[in-house]
C-alpha positions as a Markdown table, in Angstrom:
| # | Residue | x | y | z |
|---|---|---|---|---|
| 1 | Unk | -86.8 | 26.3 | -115.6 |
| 2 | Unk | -84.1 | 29.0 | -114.6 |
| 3 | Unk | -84.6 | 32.5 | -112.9 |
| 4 | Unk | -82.9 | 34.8 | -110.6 |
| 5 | Unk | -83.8 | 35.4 | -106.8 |
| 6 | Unk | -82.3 | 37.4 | -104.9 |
| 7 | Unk | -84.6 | 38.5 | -102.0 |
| 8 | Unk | -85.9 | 35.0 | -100.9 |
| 9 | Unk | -88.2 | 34.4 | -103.5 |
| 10 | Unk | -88.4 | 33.4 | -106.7 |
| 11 | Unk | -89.1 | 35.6 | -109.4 |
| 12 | Unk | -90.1 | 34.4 | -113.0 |
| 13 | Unk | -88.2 | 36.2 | -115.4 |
| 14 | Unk | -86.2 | 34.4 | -118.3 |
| 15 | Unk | -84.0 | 37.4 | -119.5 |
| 16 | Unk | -80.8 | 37.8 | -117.4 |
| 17 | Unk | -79.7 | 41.6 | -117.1 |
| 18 | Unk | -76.3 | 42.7 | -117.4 |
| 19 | Unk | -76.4 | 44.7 | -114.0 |
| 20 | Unk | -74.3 | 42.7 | -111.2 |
| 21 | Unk | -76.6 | 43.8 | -108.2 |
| 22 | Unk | -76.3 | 42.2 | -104.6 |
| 23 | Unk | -79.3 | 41.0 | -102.2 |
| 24 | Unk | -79.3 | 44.1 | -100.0 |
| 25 | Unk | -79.5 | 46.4 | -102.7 |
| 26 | Unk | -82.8 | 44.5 | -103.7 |
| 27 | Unk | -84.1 | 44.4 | -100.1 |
| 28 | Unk | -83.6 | 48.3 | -100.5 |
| 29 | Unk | -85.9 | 48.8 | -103.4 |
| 30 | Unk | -83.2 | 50.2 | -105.5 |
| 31 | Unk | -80.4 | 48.6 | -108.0 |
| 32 | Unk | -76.7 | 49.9 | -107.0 |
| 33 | Unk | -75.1 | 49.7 | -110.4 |
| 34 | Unk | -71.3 | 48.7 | -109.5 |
| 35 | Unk | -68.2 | 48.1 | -112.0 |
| 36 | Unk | -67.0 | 45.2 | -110.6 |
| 37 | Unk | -68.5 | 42.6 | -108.3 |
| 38 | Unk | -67.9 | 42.2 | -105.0 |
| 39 | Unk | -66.8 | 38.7 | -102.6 |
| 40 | Unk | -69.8 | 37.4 | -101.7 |
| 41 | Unk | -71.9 | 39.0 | -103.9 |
| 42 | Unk | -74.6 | 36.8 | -105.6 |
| 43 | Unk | -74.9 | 37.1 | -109.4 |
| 44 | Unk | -77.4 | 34.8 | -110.6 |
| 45 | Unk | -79.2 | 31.8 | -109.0 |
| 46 | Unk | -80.7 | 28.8 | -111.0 |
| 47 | Unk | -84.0 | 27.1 | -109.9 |
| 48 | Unk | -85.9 | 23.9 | -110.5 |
| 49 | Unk | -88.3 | 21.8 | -108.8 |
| 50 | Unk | -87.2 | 19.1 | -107.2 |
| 51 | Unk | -90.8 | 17.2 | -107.0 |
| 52 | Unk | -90.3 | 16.8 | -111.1 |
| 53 | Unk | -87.3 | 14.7 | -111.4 |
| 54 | Unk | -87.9 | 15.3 | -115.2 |
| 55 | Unk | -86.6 | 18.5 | -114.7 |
| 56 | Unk | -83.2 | 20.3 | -114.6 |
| 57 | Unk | -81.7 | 23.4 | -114.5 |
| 58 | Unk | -81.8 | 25.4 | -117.9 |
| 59 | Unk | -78.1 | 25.2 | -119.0 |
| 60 | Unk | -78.1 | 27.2 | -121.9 |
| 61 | Unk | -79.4 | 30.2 | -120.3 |
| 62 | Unk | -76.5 | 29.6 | -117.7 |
| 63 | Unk | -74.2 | 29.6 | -120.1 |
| 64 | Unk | -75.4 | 33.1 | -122.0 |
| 65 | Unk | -75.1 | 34.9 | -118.5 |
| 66 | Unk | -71.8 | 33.4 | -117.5 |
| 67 | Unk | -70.6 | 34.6 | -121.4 |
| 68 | Unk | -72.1 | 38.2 | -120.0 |
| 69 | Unk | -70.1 | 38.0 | -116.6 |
| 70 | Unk | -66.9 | 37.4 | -118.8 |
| 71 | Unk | -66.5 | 34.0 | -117.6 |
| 72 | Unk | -64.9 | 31.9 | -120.6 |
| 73 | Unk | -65.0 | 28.0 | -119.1 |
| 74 | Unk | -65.9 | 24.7 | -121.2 |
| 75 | Unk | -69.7 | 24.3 | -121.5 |
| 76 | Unk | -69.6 | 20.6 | -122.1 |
| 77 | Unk | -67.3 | 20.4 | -118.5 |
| 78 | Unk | -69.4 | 21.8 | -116.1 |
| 79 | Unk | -72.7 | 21.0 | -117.4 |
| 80 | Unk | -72.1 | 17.6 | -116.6 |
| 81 | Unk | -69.9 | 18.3 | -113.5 |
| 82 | Unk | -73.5 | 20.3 | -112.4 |
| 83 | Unk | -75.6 | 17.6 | -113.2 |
| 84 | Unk | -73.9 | 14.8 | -111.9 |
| 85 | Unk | -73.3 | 17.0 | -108.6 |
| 86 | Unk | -77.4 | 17.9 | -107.6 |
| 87 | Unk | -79.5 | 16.3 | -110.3 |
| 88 | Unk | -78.8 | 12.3 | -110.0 |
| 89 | Unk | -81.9 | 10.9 | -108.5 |
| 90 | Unk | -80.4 | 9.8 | -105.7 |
| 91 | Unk | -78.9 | 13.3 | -104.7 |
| 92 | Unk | -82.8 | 14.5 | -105.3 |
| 93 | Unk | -84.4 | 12.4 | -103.2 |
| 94 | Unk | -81.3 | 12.7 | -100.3 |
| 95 | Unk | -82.1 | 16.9 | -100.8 |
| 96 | Unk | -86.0 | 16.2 | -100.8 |
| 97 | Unk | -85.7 | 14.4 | -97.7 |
| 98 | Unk | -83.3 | 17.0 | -95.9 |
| 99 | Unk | -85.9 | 19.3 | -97.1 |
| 100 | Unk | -87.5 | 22.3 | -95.2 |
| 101 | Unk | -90.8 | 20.9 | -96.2 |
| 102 | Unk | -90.1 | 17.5 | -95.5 |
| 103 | Unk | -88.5 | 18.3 | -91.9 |
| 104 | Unk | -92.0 | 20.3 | -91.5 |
| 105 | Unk | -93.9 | 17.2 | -92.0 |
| 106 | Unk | -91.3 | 15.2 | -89.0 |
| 107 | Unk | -91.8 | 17.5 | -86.9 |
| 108 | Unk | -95.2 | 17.5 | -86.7 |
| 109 | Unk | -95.8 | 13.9 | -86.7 |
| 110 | Unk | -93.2 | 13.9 | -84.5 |
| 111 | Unk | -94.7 | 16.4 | -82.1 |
| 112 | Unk | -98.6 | 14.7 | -82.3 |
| 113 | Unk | -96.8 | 11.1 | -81.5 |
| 114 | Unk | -95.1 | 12.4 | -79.0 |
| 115 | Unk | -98.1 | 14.3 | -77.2 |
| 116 | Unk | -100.4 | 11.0 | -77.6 |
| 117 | Unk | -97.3 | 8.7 | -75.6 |
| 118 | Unk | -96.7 | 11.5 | -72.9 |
| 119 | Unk | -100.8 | 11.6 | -72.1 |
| 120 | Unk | -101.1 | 7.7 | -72.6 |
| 121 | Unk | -98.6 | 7.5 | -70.3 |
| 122 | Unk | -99.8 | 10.4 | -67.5 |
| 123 | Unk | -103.5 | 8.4 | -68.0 |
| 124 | Unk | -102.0 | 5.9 | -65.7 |
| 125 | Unk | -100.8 | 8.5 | -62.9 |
| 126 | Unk | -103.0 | 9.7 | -60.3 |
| 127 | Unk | -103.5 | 13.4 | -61.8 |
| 128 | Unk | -108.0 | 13.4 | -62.1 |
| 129 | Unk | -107.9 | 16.8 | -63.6 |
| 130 | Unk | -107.7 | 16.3 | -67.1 |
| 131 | Unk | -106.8 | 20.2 | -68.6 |
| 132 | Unk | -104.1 | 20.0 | -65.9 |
| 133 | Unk | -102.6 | 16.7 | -67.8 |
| 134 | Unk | -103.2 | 18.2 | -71.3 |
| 135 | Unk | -101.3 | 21.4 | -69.9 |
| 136 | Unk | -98.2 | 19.4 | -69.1 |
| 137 | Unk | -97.9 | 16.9 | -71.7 |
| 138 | Unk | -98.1 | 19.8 | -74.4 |
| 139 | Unk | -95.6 | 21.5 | -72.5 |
| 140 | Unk | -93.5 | 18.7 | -72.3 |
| 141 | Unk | -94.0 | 18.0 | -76.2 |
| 142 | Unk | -93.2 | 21.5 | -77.3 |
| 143 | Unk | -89.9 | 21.8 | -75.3 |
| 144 | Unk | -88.8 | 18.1 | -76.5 |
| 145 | Unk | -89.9 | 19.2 | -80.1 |
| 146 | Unk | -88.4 | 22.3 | -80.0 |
| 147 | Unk | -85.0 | 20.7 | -78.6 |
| 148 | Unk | -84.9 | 18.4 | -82.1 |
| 149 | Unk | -85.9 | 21.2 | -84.0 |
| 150 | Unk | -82.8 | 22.8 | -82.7 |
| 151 | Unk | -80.5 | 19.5 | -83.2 |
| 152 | Unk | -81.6 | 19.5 | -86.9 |
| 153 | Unk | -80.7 | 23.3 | -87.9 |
| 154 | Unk | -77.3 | 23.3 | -85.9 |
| 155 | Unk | -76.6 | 20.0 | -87.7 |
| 156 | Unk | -77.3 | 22.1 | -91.1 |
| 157 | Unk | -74.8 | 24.6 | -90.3 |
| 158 | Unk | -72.7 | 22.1 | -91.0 |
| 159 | Unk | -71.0 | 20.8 | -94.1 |
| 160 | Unk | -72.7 | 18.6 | -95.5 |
| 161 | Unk | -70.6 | 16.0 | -97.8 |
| 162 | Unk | -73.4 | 14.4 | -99.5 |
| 163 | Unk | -74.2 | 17.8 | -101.6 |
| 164 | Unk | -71.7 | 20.7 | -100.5 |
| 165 | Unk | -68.8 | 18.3 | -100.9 |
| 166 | Unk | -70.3 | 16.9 | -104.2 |
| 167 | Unk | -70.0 | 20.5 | -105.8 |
| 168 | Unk | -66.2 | 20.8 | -105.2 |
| 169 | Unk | -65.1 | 19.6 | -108.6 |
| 170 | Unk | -67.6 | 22.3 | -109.7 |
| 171 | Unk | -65.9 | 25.1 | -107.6 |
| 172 | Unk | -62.2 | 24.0 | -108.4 |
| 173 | Unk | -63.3 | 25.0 | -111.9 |
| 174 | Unk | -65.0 | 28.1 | -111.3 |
| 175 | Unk | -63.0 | 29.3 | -108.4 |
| 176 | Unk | -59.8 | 30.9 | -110.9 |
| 177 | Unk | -62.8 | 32.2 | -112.7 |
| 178 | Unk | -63.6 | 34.4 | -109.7 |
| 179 | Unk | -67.0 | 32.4 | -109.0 |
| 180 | Unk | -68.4 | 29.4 | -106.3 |
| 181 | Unk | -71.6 | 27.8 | -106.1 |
| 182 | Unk | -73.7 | 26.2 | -103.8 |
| 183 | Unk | -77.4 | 24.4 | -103.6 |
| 184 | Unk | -80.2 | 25.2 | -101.2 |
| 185 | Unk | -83.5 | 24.3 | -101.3 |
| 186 | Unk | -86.9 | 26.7 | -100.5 |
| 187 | Unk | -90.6 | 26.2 | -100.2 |
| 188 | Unk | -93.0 | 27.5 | -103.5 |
| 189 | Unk | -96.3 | 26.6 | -102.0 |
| 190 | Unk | -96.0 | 22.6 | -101.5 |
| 191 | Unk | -93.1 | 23.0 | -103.6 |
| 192 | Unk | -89.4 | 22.0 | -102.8 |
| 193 | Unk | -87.3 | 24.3 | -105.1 |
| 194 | Unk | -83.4 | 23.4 | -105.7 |
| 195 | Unk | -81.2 | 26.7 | -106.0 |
| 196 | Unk | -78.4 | 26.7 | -107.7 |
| 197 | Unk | -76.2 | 30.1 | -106.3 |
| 198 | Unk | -73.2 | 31.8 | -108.2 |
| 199 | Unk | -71.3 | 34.0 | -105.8 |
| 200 | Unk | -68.7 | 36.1 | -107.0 |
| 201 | Unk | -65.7 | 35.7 | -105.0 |
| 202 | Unk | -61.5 | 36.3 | -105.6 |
| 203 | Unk | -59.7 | 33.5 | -103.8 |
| 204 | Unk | -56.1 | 35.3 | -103.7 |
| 205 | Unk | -56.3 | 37.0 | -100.5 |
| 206 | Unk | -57.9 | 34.2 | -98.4 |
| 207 | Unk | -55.7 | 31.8 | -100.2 |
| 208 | Unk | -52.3 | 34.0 | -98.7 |
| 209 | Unk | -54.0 | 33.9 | -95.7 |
| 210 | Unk | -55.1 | 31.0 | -94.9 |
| 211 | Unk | -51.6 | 29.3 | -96.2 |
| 212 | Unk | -49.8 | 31.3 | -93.7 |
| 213 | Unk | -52.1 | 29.9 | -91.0 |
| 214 | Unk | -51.6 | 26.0 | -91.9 |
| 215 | Unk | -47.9 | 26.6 | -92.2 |
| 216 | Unk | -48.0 | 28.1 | -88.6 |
| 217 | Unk | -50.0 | 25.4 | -87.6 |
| 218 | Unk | -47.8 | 22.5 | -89.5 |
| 219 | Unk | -44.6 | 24.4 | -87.2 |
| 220 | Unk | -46.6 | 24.4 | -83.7 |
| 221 | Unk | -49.1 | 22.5 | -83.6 |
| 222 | Unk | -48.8 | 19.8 | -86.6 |
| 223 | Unk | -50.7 | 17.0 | -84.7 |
| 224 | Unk | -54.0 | 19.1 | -84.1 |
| 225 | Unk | -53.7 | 20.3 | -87.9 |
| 226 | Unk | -53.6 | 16.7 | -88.8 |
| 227 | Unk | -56.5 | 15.3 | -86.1 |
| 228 | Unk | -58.3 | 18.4 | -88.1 |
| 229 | Unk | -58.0 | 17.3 | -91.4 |
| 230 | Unk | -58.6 | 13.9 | -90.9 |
| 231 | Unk | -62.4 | 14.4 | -90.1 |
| 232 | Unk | -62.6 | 15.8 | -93.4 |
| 233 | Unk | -63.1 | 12.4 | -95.0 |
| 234 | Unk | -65.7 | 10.4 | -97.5 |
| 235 | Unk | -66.3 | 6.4 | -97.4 |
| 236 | Unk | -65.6 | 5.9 | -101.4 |
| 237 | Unk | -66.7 | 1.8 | -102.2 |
| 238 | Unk | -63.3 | 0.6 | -104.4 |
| 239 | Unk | -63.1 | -2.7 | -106.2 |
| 240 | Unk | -60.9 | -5.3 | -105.0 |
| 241 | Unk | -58.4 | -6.2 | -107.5 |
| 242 | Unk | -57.6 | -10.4 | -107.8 |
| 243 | Unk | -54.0 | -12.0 | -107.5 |
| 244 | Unk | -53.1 | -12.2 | -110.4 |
| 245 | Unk | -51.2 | -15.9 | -109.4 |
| 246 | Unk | -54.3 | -16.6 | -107.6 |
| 247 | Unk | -56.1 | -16.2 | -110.8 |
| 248 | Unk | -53.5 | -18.6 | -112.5 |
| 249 | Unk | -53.9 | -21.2 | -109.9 |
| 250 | Unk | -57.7 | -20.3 | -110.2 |
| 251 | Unk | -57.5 | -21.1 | -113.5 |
| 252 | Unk | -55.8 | -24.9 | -113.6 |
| 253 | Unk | -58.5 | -26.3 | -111.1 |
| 254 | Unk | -61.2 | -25.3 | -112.8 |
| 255 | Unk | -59.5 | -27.7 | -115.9 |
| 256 | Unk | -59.3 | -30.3 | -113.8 |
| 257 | Unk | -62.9 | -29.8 | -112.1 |
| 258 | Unk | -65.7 | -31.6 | -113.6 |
| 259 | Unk | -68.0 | -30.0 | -116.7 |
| 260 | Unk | -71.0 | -29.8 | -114.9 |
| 261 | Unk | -69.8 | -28.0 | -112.1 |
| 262 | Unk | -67.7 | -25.3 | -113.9 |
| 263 | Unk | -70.6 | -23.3 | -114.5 |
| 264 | Unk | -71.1 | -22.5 | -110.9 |
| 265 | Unk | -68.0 | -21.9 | -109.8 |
| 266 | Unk | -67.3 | -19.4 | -112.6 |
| 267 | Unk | -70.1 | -17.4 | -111.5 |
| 268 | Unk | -68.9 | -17.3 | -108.2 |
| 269 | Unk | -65.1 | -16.6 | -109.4 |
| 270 | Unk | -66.5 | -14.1 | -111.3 |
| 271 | Unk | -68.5 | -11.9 | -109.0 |
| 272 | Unk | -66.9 | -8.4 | -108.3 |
| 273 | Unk | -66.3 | -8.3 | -104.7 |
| 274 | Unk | -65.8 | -4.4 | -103.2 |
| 275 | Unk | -64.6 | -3.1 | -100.1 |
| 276 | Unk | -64.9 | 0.5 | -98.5 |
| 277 | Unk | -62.2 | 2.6 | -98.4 |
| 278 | Unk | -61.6 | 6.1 | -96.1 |
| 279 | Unk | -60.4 | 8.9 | -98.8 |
| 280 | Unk | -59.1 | 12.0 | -97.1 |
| 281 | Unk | -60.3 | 15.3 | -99.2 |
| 282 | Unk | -57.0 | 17.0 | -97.7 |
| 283 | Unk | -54.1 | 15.2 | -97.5 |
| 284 | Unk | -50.6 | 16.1 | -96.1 |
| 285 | Unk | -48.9 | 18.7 | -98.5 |
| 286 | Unk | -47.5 | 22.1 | -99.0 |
| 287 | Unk | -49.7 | 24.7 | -97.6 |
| 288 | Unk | -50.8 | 26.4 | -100.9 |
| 289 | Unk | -51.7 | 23.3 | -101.7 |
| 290 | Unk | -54.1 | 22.0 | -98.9 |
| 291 | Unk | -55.2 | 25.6 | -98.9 |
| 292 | Unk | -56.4 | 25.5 | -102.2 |
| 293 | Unk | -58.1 | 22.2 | -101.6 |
| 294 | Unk | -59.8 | 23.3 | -98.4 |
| 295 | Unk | -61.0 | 26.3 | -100.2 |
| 296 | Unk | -62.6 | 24.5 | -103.1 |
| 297 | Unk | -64.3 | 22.2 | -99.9 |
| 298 | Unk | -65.9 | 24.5 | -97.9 |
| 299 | Unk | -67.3 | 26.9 | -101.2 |
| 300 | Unk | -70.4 | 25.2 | -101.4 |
| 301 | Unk | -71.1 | 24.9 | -97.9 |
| 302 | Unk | -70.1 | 28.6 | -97.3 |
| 303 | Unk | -72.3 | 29.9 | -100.1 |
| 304 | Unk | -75.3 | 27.9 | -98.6 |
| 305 | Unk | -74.8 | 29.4 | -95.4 |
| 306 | Unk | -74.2 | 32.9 | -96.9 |
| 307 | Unk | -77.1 | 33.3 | -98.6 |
| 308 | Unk | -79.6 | 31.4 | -96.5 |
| 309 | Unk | -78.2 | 33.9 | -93.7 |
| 310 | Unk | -77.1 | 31.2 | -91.7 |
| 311 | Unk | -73.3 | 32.8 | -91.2 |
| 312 | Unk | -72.6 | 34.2 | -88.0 |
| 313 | Unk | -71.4 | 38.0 | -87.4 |
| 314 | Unk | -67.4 | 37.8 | -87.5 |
| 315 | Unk | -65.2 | 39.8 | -85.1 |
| 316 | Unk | -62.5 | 40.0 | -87.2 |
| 317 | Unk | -61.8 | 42.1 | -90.1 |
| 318 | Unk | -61.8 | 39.9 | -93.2 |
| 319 | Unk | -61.7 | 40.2 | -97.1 |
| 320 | Unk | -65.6 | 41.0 | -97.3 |
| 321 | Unk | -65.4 | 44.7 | -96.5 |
| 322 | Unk | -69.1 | 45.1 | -97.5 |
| 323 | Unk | -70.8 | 42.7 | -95.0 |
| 324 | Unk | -70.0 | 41.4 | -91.2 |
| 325 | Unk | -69.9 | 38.1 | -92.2 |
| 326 | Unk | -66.8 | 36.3 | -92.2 |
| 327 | Unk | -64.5 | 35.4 | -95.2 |
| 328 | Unk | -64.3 | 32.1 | -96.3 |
| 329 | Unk | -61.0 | 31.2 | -94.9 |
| 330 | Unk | -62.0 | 33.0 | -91.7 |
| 331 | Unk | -65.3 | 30.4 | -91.7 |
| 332 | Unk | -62.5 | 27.2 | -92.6 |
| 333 | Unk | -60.1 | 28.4 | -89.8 |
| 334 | Unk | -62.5 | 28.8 | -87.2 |
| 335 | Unk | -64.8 | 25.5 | -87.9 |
| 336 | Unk | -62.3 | 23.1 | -89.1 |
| 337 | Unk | -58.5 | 24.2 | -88.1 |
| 338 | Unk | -59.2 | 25.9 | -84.8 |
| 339 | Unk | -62.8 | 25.0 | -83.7 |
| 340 | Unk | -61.7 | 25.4 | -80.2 |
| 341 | Unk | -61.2 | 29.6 | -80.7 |
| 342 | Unk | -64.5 | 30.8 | -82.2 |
| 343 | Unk | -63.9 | 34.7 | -84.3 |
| 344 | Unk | -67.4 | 35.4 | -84.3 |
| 345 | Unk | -70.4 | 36.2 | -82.1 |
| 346 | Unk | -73.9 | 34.6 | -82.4 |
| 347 | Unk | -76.7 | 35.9 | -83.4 |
């Protein structure tokens, strides 16, 4: 099941349109007809429901409005960079249980647990009047509930490297094609619906820019660039390769080891033994280079943010002229390379 949404919702229509349009010019009530698309500027969003794992997103259709947009990439490359990104089981089940509708459910289990242990507890103090006890605890309740509510959305701002990171082989591809993506999820009812976002943005200006501020930061402040970077990390599990002149030695006891016994011991010899390993997404290299990798990073994160309205209001003058939303190398600047100086105010 694929159709476009651009307002929130999720509206049922299987024909794409031509027309690049933008969210606030459906918020309007009118279509702005422009010749080129702007950054930041959604052009089509794919949908499934994530409470049918039977179900994915409708590829072919993706594929006719890419053709439309002028985008000329491999179908058989990203189709299964896509689906081996958001739709493995395991990725379904991580995003169900980061969910809006599942953090719904925790917080109000959470809240009526926590009411019944603050009165339990209050029970056993010497306050008779019981409305006065039921004020307090569900004042106490609301205020601690409230506080984790809080905890959980600031930890969503975030990026999140168990789905935005998992779309960066996806963006390096669609990035020189002047697009990146990124996955949300939304409520249909009892519903939890996966997005799939296309967001038409042109790298080469926040690429120039953001090169010039690692090189300036590799010249002045090289250790804080580097303490930076190296939280940007994933724990990969890597097989552990024998010796090979273990193996030989290996090999002439177990010809001088009795029959009976071999069997064991070549199931035990035999077992694949793994070890975890620290990968670093951006290692130490010429600017462009880490610039282009720490663009390709942060898209899917940025585009979640974007369109979920999540981004702050930025300062600064950056490459998206239309909106007051920072650029995407302004967002990897301020909340990676210098998350001590913050370029934008809060909401």
């Amino acid at each position: 099941m694929a159709h476009e949404s651009q307002a929130g919702g999720i509206e049922k229509n299987r024909s794409f349109s031509s027309i690049l349009y933008s969210k606030s010019d459906l918020k309007g009530g009118s279509l702005q007809l422009v010749k080129e698309p702007l950054n930041g500027q959604v052009l089509m969003v794919l949908s499934v429901d994530n409470n049918c794992s039977a179900t994915s997103f409708d590829m072919e259709l993706c594929a006719e409005k890419l053709k439309s947009l002028g985008v000329q990439v491999a179908e058989d490359q990203w189709r299964r960079l896509i689906q081996d990104a958001v739709l493995k089981p395991e990725v379904r089940r991580y995003m169900f249980y980061n969910s809006r509708i599942f953090q719904i459910a925790i917080a109000v289990i959470f809240y009526v647990s926590l009411w019944t242990n603050i009165y339990s507890t209050v029970q056993l103090s010497s306050i008779r009047r019981y409305w006065e006890a039921s004020v307090l605890v569900t004042l106490a309740a609301v205020a601690v509930t409230v506080v984790v509510i809080l905890v959980i959305d600031r930890h969503q701002k975030k990026i999140n490297m168990n789905t935005d990171v998992r779309l960066a082989a996806v963006n390096e591809i669609f990035i020189k094609h002047g697009l990146i993506l990124g996955i949300t999820d939304a409520l249909d009812g009892l519903h939890n619906i996966l997005q799939l976002w296309f967001v038409h943005f042109s790298p080469e200006r926040c690429l120039q820019s953001l090169s010039a501020h690692i090189m300036d930061l590799q010249r002045t402040r090289g250790s804080v660039l580097r303490h930076s970077l190296d939280q940007l990390c994933v724990v990969m599990e890597a097989v552990v390769q024998p010796d090979p002149g273990m193996d030989e030695e290996k090999e002439a006891s177990r010809e001088e080891s009795p029959l009976l016994s071999s069997g064991v011991n070549l199931n035990k010899e035999h077992a694949v033994v793994t070890c975890n390993e620290l990968l670093h997404l951006v290692p130490e290299g010429p600017p462009e280079v880490m610039a282009q990798q720490l663009l390709v990073i942060f898209s899917g994160c940025y585009v979640r943010l974007l369109v979920t309205g999540r981004l702050p209001r930025a300062v600064a003058g950056g490459h998206l002229e239309h909106s007051n939303v920072p650029c995407l190398c302004q967002f990897i600047e301020t909340t990676t390379l210098n998350p001590q100086q913050s370029w934008f105010m809060g909401r």
